[in-house]
C-alpha positions in Angstrom: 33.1 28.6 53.4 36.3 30.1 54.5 37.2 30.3 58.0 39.9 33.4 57.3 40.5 35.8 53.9 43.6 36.8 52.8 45.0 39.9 51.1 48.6 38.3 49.4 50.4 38.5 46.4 53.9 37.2 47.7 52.9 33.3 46.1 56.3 32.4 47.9 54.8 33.3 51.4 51.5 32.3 50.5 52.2 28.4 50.0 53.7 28.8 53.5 50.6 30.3 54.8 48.3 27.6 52.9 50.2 24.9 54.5 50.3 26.2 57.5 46.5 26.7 57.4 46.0 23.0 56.5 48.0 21.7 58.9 45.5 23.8 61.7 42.9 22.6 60.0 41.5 26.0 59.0 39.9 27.0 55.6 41.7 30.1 54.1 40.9 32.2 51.0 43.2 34.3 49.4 42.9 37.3 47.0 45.5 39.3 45.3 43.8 42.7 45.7 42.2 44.9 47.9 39.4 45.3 45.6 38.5 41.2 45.8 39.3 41.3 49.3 36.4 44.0 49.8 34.4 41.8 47.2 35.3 38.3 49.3 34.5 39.6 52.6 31.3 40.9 51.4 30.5 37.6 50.5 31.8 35.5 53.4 31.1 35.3 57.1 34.9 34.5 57.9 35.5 36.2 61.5 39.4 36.8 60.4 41.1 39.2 58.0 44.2 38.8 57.1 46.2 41.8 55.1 49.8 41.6 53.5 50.1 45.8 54.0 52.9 45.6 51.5 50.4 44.0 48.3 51.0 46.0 45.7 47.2 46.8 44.9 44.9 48.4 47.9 45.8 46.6 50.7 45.6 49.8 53.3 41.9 51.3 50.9 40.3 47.7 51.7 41.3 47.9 55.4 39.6 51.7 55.3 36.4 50.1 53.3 35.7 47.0 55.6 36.4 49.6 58.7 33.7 50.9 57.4 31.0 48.6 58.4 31.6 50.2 62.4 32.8 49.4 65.5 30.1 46.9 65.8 31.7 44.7 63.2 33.0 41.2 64.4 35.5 40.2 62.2 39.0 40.9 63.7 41.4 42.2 61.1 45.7 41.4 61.4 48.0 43.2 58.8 51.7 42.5 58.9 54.7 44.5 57.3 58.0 44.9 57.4 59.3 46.0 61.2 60.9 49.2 59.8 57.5 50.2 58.0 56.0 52.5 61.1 53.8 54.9 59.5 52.2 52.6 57.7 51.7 50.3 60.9 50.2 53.5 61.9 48.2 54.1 58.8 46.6 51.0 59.0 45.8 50.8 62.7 44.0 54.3 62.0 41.7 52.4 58.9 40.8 50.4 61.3 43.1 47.0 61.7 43.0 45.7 65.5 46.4 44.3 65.3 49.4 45.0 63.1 52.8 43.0 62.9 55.9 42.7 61.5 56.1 39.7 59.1 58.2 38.1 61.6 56.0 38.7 64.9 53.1 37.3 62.5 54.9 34.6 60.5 56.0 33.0 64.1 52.4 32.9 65.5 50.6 32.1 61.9 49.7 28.9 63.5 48.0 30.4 66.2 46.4 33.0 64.8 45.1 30.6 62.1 43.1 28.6 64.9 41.9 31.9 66.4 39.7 32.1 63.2 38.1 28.8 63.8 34.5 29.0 65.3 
C-alpha cells in the first residue's frame, strides 16, 4: 500500500521523485491522469496527494473531485507549478489543495514532504 499518490506525466521528473521516495523510505504511486488519480485514491488510504498542476490530463478536475469528500477529509493534498502560473495556484487552492508550490519550493523539500506522508 502506498504511503503517497502521485498525479505526473513528466517521466524525467518522476524518476527524480521515485528515487527520492526510495531513499526516504516512502512508498509512492504514480498515475498519469486525473481520472486514475480519482480512481487510485478511491482505492488507497495514502494520507498524501501529490499533483503536477501542469499534467496534461485533469490534474486541477481531480483536485475538485477528491475536495469533494469535505473538509473532514484527512489526506493533505500538495500541487506544484510553475512560479509564474498564479491563477492557477489560485484555481487549485480554491478546489481544494492545502498547499501549492512552485516546482522549485517543492522540488527542494521533496524529501521532506515525502516523509510527512509516512504514518
Amino acid at each position: 500500500m502506498a504511503d503517497a499518490i502521485v498525479l505526473i506525466d513528466d517521466l524525467f521528473f518522476q524518476t527524480k521523485l521515485l528515487e527520492t521516495a526510495k531513499q526516504t523510505g516512502t512508498t509512492v504511486e504514480t498515475v498519469a491522469t486525473g481520472d486514475q488519480l480519482v480512481e487510485a485514491a478511491a482505492a488507497s488510504p495514502a494520507a498524501l496527494i501529490i499533483v503536477d498542476l501542469n499534467a496534461r490530463q485533469g490534474a486541477l478536475d481531480a483536485i475538485e473531485k477528491l475536495g469533494a469528500n469535505g473538509p473532514g477529509n484527512p489526506r493533505r493534498v500538495i500541487a506544484f507549478l510553475s512560479h509564474v502560473q498564479t491563477d492557477l495556484a489560485a484555481r487549485a487552492r480554491t478546489a481544494g489543495c492545502q498547499d501549492v508550490m512552485p516546482r522549485s519550493k517543492f522540488t527542494q523539500n521533496l524529501a521532506a514532504i515525502l516523509r510527512g506522508a509516512k504514518p
